[in-house]
C-alpha positions in Angstrom: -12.6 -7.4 -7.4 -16.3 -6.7 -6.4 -17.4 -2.8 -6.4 -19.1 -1.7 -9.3 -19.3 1.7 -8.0 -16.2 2.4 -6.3 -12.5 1.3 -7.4 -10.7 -0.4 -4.4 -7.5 2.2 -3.9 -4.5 1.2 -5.2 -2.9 -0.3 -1.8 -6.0 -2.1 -1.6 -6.4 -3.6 -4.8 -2.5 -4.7 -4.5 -3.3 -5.9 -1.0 -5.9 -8.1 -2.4 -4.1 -9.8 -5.3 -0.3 -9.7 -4.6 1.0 -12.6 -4.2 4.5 -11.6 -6.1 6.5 -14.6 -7.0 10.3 -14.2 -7.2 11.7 -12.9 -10.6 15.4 -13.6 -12.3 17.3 -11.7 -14.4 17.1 -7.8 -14.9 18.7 -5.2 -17.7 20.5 -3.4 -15.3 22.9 -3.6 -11.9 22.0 -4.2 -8.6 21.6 -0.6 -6.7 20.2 0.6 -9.4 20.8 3.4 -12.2 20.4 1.6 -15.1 23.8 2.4 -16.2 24.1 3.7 -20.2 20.5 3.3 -20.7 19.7 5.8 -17.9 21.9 8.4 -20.3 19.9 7.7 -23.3 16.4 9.5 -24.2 16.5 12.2 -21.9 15.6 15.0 -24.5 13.4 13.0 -26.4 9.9 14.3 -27.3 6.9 12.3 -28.7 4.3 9.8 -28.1 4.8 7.6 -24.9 2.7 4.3 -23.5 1.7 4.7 -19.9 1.1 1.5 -18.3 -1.3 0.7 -15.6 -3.8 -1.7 -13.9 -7.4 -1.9 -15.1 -8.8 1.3 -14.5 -12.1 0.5 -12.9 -13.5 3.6 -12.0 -12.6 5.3 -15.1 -9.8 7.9 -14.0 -6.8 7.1 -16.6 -8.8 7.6 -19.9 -10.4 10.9 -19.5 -6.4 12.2 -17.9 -5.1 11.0 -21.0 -7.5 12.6 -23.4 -7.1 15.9 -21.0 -3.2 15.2 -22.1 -3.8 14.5 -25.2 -6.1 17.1 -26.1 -3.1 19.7 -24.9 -0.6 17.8 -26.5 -1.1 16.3 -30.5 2.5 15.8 -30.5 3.4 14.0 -28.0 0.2 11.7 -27.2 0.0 9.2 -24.4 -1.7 5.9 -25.5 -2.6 3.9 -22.0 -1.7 0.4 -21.6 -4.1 -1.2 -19.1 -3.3 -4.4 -17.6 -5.4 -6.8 -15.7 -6.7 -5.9 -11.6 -4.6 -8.3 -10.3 -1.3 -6.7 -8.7 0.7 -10.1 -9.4 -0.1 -10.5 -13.3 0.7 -6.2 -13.2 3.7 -7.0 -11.5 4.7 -9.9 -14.0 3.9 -7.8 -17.3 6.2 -5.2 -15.7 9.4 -7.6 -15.6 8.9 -9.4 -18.6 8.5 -5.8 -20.6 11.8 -4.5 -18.2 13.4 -7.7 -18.9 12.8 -7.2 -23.0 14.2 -3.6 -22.4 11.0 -3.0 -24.3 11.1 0.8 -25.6 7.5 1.4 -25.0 6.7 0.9 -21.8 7.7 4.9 -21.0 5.8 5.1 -17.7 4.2 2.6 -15.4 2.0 2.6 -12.4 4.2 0.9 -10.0 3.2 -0.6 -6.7 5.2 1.0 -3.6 6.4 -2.2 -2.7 7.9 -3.6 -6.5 10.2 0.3 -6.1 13.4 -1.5 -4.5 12.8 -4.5 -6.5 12.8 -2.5 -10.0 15.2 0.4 -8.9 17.8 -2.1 -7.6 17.7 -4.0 -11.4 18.6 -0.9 -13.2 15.2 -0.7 -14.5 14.1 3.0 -13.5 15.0 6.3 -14.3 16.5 8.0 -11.5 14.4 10.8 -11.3 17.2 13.3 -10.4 18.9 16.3 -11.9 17.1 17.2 -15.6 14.8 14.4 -14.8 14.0 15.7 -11.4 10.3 15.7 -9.7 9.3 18.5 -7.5 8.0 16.5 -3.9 7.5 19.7 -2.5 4.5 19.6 -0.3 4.1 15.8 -0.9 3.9 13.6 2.1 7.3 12.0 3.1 6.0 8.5 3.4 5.1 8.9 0.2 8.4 10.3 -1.0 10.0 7.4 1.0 8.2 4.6 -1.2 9.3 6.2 -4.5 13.1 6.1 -3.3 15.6 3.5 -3.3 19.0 4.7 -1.7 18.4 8.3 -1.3 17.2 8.5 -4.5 13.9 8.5 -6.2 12.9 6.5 -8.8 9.3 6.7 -8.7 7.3 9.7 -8.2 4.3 9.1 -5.8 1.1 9.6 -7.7 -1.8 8.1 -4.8 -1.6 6.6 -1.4 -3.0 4.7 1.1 -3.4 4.0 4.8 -4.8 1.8 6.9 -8.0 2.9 9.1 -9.8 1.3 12.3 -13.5 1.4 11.6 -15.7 1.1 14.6 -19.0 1.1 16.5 -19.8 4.7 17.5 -23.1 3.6 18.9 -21.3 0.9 21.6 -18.1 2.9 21.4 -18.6 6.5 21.8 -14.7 7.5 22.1 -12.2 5.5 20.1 -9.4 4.1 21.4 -6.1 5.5 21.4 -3.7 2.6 22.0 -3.7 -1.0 21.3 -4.1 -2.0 25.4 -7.8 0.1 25.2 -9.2 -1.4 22.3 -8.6 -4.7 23.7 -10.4 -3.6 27.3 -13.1 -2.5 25.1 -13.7 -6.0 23.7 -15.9 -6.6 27.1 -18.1 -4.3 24.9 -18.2 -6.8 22.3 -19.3 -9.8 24.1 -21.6 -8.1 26.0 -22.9 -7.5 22.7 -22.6 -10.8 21.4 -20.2 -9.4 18.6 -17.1 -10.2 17.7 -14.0 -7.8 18.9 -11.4 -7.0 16.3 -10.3 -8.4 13.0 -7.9 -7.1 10.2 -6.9 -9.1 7.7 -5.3 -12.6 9.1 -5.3 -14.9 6.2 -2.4 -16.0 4.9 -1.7 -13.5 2.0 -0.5 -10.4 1.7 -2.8 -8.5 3.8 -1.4 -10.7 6.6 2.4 -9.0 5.5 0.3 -5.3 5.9 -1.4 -6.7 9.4 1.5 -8.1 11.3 4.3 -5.3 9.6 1.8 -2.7 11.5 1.8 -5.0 14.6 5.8 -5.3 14.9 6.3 -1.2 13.9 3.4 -0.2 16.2 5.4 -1.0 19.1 8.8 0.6 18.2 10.0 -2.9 16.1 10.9 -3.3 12.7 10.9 -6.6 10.4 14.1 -4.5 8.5 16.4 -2.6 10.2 17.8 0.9 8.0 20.1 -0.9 6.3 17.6 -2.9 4.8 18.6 -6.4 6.8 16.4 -8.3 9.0 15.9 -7.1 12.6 13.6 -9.2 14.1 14.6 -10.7 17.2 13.5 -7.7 19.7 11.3 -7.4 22.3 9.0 -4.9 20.3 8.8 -6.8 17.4 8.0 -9.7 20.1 5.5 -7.7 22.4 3.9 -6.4 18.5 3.4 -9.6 16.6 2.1 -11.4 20.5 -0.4 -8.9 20.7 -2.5 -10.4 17.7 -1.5 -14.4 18.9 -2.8 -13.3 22.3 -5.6 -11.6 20.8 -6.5 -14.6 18.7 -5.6 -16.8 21.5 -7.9 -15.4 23.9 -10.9 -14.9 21.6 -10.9 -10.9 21.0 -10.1 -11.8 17.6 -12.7 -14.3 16.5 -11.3 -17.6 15.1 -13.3 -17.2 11.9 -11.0 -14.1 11.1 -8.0 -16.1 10.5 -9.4 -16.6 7.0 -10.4 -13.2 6.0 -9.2 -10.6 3.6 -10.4 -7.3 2.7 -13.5 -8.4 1.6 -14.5 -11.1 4.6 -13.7 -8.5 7.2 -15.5 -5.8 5.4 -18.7 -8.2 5.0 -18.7 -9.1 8.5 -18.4 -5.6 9.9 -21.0 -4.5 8.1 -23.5 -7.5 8.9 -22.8 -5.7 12.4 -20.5 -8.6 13.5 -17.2 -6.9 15.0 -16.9 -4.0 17.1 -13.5 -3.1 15.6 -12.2 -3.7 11.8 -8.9 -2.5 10.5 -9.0 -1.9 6.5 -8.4 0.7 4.0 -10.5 3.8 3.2 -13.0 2.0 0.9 -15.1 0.6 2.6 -16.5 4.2 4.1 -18.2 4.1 0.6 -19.8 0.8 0.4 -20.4 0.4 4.6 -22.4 3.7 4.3 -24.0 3.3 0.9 -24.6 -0.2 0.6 -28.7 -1.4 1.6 -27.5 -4.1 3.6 -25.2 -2.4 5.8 -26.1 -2.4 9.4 -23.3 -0.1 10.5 -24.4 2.5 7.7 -25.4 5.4 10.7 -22.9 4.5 13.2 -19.4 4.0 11.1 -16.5 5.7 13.0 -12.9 6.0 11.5 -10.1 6.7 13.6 -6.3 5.9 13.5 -5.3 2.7 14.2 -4.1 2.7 18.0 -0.6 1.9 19.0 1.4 1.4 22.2 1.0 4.9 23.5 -0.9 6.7 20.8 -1.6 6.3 16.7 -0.3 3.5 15.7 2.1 2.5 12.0 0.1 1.2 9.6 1.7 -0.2 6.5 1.9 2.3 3.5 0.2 1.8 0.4 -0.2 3.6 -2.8 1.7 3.9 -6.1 3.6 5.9 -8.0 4.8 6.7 -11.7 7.9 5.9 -12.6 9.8 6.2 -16.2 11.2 3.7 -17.7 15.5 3.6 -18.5 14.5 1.9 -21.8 11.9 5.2 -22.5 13.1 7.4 -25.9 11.0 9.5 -25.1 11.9 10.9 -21.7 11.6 14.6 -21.8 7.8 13.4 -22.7 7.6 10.9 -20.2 9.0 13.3 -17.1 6.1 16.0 -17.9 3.8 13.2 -17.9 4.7 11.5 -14.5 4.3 16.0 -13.2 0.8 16.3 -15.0 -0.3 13.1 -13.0 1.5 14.3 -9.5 -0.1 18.2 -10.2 -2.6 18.9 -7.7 -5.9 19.2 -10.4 -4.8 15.7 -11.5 -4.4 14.8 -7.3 -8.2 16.2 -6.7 -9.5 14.6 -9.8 -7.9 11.2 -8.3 -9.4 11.7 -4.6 -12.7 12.7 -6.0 -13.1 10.3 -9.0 -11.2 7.4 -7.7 -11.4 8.0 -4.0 -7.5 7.8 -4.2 -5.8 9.0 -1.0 -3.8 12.2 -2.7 -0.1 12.5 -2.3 -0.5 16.5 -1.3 -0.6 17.3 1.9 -2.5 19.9 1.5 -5.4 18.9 0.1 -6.4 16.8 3.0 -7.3 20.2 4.7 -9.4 21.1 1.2 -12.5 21.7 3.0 -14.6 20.8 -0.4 -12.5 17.5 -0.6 -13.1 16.7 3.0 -17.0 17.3 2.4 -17.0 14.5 0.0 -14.5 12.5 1.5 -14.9 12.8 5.4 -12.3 10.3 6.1 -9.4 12.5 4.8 -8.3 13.9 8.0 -7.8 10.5 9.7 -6.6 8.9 6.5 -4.0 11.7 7.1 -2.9 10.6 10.4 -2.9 7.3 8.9 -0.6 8.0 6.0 2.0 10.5 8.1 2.1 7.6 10.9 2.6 5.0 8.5 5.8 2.3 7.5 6.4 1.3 4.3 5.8 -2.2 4.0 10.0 -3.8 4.0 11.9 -2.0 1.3 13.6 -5.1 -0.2 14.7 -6.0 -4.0 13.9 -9.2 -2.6 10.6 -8.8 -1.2 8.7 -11.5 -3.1 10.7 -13.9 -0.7 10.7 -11.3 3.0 6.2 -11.5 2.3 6.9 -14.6 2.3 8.4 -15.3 5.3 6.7 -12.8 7.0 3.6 -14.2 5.9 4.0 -18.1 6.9 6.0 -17.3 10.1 2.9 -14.9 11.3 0.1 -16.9 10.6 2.1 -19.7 12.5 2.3 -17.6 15.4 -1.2 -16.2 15.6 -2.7 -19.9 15.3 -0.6 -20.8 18.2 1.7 -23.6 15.9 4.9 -22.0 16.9 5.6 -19.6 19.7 6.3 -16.3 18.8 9.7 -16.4 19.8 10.5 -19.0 17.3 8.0 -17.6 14.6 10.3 -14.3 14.9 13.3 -16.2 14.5 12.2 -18.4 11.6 10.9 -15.0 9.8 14.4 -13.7 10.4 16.3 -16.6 9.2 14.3 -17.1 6.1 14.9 -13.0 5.3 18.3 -13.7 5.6 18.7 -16.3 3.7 16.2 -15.0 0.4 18.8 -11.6 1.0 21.5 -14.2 0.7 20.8 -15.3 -2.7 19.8 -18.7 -1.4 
């Protein structure tokens, strides 16, 4: 992960390693709880282990000594793992698995929530252990819950963003159907149109999720089983085929990630680029950046107006194994609080789970991206809320890429995804 200045938000830096391979086995029962376990600890004071990825930009350590400092009796010691979201993801079983005591509260991606809440491995953060969410953003609230309830209380989030040229595009498009008129701009330029993040990874589960739920579809219906044979989730993943088909999305972009499609837009060689908030810091600091004085942000467009992009973020959640839950619950509230939410956005250029403070006029001065990163987040889909979602990114993954490149229609790249959801759901 390449930013020496500027840590890669959370969604981001899980976007760019998560590559989740299916796990066995689990201390609890399916649909969550965690049964006896979940009963144990929950007046228990004293030192606690919070667990999180490699804290690149530094905002974990001084938080815990700020915690520490307050509280000699109940320290927090911080567990940092590695920056890649699959090896996080890993260490996270393998601790659940061991019912290992000391792993009170981890950082946990929004998309491992169903997975870990349905094995019984979170503490259902209801009734003495309950989490204020007033005046957090429901996506947000969303992610952290698995069947009504939540098991992980949202600590930063994340949103996709379409970056473009304001000196060839004064007005931004609204919808999908403009941006692709305006790619006339773009070869008239000599510039390449649009590009996200088309590889065949992760970002490609983000990419064609926000495709299908842009246009009213949905890769899981709300009873969390596939629901992909529609004519939006048809008309959503052919706009990017057609768009790759016809040249609007150049053929290089099939390969890129974050990082590819960043570097390209800022050589000045697309007129559109969807990605996450980071790169406003590094396309308008960086010397070579070409697009440094004429970056725009707006929402990504959608069939009649903003469009969903996939939710990202993470959240804190405590451990059923914890003894020391009454210390672990004011710990998850310290890190949700809004001092600890400014000191994220500013420090970490973390998108804050407060609504509010996207309106914090000395928070929008630094970060002038927050009002559209808004729009972003309250627009946005969680990516499919699965305990079997190692296998569903999978599929979705393999069967989009197909489509895009032209190997299978649409139509049967739908029905494969479907298919192969059904079956992973299956057990088989």
């Amino acid at each position: 992960m390449k930013s020496p200045k500027f840590l890669l938000p959370a969604a981001a830096a899980g976007v760019l390693a998560l590559t989740l391979s299916a796990c066995g086995g689990g201390g609890g029962t399916t649909g969550g709880g965690g049964g006896g376990d979940a009963e144990q600890g929950l007046d228990g004071r004293g030192p606690i282990t919070y667990v999180q990825g490699k804290d690149n930009s530094n905002v974990v350590r001084p938080l815990v000594d700020k915690w520490n400092a307050a509280h000699p009796n109940e320290k927090v010691t911080f567990k940092e793992q590695t920056d890649a979201a699959d090896q996080q993801h890993d260490d996270l079983v393998q601790n659940y698995q061991a019912k290992n005591p000391n792993y009170d509260v981890a950082s946990v991606d929004v998309v491992w929530t169903a997975e870990f809440a349905a094995k019984g491995w979170l503490q259902p953060l209801k009734d003495k252990m309950a989490v204020d969410t007033k005046g957090m953003l429901e996506p947000t609230i969303e992610a952290g819950s698995y069947k009504g309830t939540l098991y992980a209380a949202p600590v930063s989030s994340d949103g996709g963003i379409l970056y473009y040229r304001k000196d060839l595009v004064p007005t931004p498009p609204k919808t999908w159907d403009e941006m692709m008129q305006m790619c006339s701009i773009a070869k008239a330029n000599n510039i390449g149109c649009y590009a996200g993040q088309f590889k065949k990874y992760e970002g490609l589960t983000v990419n064609a999720s926000e495709a299908i739920n842009s246009f009213g579809g949905s890769v899981l219906d709300k009873d969390g089983k596939p629901s992909l044979n529609t004519p939006e989730a048809k008309t959503g993943l052919e706009n990017l085929a057609k768009a790759y088909a016809d040249g609007n999305i150049p053929k290089e972009a099939i390969t890129y990630q974050e990082e590819e499609g960043r570097q390209a837009f800022q050589d000045g060689k697309l007129l559109f680029h969807r990605n996450w908030p980071y790169v406003y810091n590094l396309a308008t600091t960086e010397a070579s950046s070409k697009v440094k004085d004429v970056l725009g942000m707006t929402a990504l467009p959608g069939a009649d107006g903003p469009g969903a992009s996939s939710l990202g973020g993470h959240s804190a959640a405590v451990s059923v194994y914890s003894k020391n839950k009454a210390t672990a619950l004011d710990f998850v509230k310290f890190l949700t609080a809004e001092e600890q939410q400014k000191f994220f956005a500013t420090q970490g250029s973390l998108a804050p789970v407060l609504g509010s403070l996207y309106e914090d006029k000395e928070l929008v001065a630094k970060l002038p991206y927050l009002p559209v990163l808004k729009t972003s987040i309250e627009n946005a889909v969680p990516r499919p809320v699965s305990p079997f979602y190692p296998a569903v990114t999978k599929a979705i993954q393999e069967n989009a890429y197909s489509a895009i490149k032209g190997e299978k229609t649409v139509e049967s790249a739908l029905s494969d995804m479907q298919k192969s959801i059904e079956s992973a759901s299956a057990g088989q």
